[in-house]
C-alpha positions, 0 to 999 in steps of 0.5 A: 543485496537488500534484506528480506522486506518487513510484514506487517499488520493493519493496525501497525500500518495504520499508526506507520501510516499517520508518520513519515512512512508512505502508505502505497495502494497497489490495487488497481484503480477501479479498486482504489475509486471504489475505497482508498486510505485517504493518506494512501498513493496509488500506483497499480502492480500492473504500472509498477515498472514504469512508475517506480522512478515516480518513488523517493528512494529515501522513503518507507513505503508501507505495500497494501493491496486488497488482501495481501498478495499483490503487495508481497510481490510488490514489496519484495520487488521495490525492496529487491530494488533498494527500496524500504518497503513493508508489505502490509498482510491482510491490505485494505480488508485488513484495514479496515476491519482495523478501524482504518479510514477508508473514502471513495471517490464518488457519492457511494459508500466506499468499499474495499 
C-alpha cells in the first residue's frame, strides 16, 4: 500500500514546478480559463475517473486546486492508486499570492 502522499506549499510548488514534477490543475475548467499556471495539465476532479489512465505512472504530479481541498482528495486518490502525487496547500490563491505566474484564456486579466 502506497505511503500517506506529501504536502506542500505554493512557493515549494513553484520551484517543483520549473523541474520534471508535473504541475496537475484539478479545478474545473471554467476555473482553469479564468487562470491557470501556465506549465500546469488540467484534469478536473469530476474527469478524474475516467482520465487517469491519460497520467504517466513514472511522474510526480504536484495536485492544486483553487484552495486546497479538492486537491487533498484528489492526491490521496492518485497516491491510493500507485501514483506520486503531492497536494500542493493553499492551490492557486496560494500560488499566486506566492508570485506564481498565472494566464488565462481569454482578453481578460486572469484570475483565480
Amino acid at each position: 500500500m502506497p505511503e500517506q502522499f506529501e504536502n506542500i506549499d505554493a512557493s515549494e510548488a513553484i520551484e517543483l514546478a520549473s523541474g520534471s514534477a508535473v504541475l496537475l490543475d484539478v479545478r474545473e475548467t471554467w476555473e482553469w480559463n479564468g487562470g491557470h499556471a501556465p506549465q500546469a495539465v488540467s484534469l478536473p476532479m469530476s474527469q478524474l475517473e475516467e482520465r487517469h489512465g491519460e497520467l504517466d505512472m513514472d511522474a510526480t504530479y504536484l495536485v492544486i486546486c483553487h484552495s486546497g481541498q479538492r486537491s487533498l482528495s484528489v492526491a490521496d486518490a492518485l497516491t491510493r492508486a500507485g501514483f506520486t502525487a503531492i497536494n500542493v496547500v493553499g492551490g492557486m490563491m496560494g500560488w499566486q499570492a506566492a508570485g506564481g505566474e498565472v494566464v488565462g484564456e481569454s482578453s481578460e486579466p486572469p484570475h483565480v
